[in-house]
N, C-alpha and C positions, 0 to 999 in steps of 0.2 A: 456147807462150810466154805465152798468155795467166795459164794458171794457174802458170806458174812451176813448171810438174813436171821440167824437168831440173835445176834449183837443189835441187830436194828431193831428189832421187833423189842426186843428187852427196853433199851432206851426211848422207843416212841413209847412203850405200852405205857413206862413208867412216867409219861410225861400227857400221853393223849388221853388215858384212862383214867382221870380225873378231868379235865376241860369236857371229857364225853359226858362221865355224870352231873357235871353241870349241867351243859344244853340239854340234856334230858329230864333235869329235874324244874329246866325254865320252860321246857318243852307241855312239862306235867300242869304246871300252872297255869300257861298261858290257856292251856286248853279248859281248866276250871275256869279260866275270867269268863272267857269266851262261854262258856256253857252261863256263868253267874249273868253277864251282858246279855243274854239273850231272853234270862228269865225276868230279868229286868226292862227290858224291852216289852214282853210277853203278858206280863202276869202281873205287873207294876206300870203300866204306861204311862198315866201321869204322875206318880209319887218320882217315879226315878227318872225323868226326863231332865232334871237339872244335873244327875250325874253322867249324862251320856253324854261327854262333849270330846271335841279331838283334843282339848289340854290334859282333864281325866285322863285319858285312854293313855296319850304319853305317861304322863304320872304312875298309872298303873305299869304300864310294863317295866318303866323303872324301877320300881320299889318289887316287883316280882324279881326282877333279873337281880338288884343288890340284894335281895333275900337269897337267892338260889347261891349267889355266890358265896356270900356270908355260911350258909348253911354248911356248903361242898366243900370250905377251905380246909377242916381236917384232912378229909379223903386225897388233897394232896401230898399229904405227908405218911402212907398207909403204907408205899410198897418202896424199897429199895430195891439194888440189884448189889448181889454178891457176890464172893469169891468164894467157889468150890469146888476142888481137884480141877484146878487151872480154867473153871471155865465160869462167865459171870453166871448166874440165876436169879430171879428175881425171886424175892423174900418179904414176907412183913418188915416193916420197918420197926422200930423199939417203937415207937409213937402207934403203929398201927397193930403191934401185937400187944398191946397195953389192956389191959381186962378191961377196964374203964370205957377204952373207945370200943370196942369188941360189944361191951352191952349196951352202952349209949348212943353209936352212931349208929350200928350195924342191926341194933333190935327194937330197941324202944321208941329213938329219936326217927329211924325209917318208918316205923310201921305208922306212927303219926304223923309225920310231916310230907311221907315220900307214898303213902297210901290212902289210909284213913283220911285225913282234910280233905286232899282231894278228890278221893273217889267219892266222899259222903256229900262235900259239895255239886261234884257231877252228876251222881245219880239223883240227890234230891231236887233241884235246879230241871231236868232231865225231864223226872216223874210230874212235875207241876205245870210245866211247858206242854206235854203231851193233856194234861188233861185239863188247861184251858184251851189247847187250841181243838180236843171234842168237840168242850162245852161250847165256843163260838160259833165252830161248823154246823154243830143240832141246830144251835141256834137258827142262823142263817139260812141253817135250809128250812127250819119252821117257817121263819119269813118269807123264804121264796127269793131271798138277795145274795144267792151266793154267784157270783159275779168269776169273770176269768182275771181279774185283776186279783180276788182274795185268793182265789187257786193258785197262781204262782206266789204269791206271799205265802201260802202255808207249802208252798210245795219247797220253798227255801229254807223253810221252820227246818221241815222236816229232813231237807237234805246235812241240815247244821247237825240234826239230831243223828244223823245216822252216823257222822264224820265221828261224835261223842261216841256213839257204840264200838265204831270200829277202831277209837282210841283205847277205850276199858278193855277189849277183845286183846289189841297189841301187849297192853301194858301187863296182861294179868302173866305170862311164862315170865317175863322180870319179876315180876314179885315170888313167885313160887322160887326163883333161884336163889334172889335175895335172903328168903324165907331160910331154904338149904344152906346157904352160905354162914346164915348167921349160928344156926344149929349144929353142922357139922363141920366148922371149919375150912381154913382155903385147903 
């Protein structure tokens, strides 16, 4: 009380706690292009070579970031801060205790937008990558051409692959909270 840290903390929470779920939710996406870019690269090498350019790639992370933001701009209006036995607290807001956005943003439109696309995107992108870059290695080695130039190419596949693992690994305790969140209430 001296320093007045739960007066700060109420007013950033109510203000950074939405900007967070953005970057998080651009965070989610960016990591499905990246995993899409790479299947595309992998598994599509001459079909998708005409969309692999640095105009695309701008393009894409704009239309990811103005989605994310589009998406995320309810959750700025979720949480208030109130007035109770003289001290603020923060509270749903009437917007964010609204049943409506309770079952739309918080269950059906999350579980699709903020899991489901992207986790089905990364892991199928993910599973098709791994098993052409097998089927080339058998290959290669049938031939006898497996070179130290294609082992560091696959050894970056696979570093990109593991960066994806260790995103679904991150991502999955936020979902089980979210999951909590939306069932048992704040």
């Amino acid at each position: 009380s001296t320093f007045h840290a739960e007066t700060f903390y109420q007013r950033i929470f109510t203000r950074v706690f939405p900007i967070h779920l953005t970057c998080l939710l651009i965070q989610i996406y960016l990591t499905a292009t990246v995993a899409l870019d790479r299947f595309i690269l992998i598994c599509l090498p001459f079909r998708g070579q005409k969309w692999r350019s640095p105009r695309h790639a701008i393009l894409v992370v704009l239309a990811v970031t103005l989605f994310c933001v589009v998406y995320c701009t309810p959750f700025w209006f979720e949480f208030a801060l109130a007035e109770r036995n003289n001290t603020k607290v923060i509270v749903l807001s009437p917007f964010g205790a609204h049943p409506l956005f309770r079952l739309l943003m918080r269950k059906y439109l999350y579980f699709v937008f903020v899991f489901l696309l992207p986790l089905s995107t990364i892991i199928f992108c993910k599973t098709m990558i791994i098993k052409k870059l097998y089927a080339v290695r058998r290959r290669k080695r049938l031939l006898g051409t497996l070179s130290k130039q294609n082992r560091s190419s696959n050894a970056i596949n696979f570093l990109l692959l593991s960066i994806v693992f260790v995103f679904l690994v991150t991502q999955l305790p936020y979902f089980v909270f979210n999951v909590l969140y939306t069932w048992l209430g704040v």
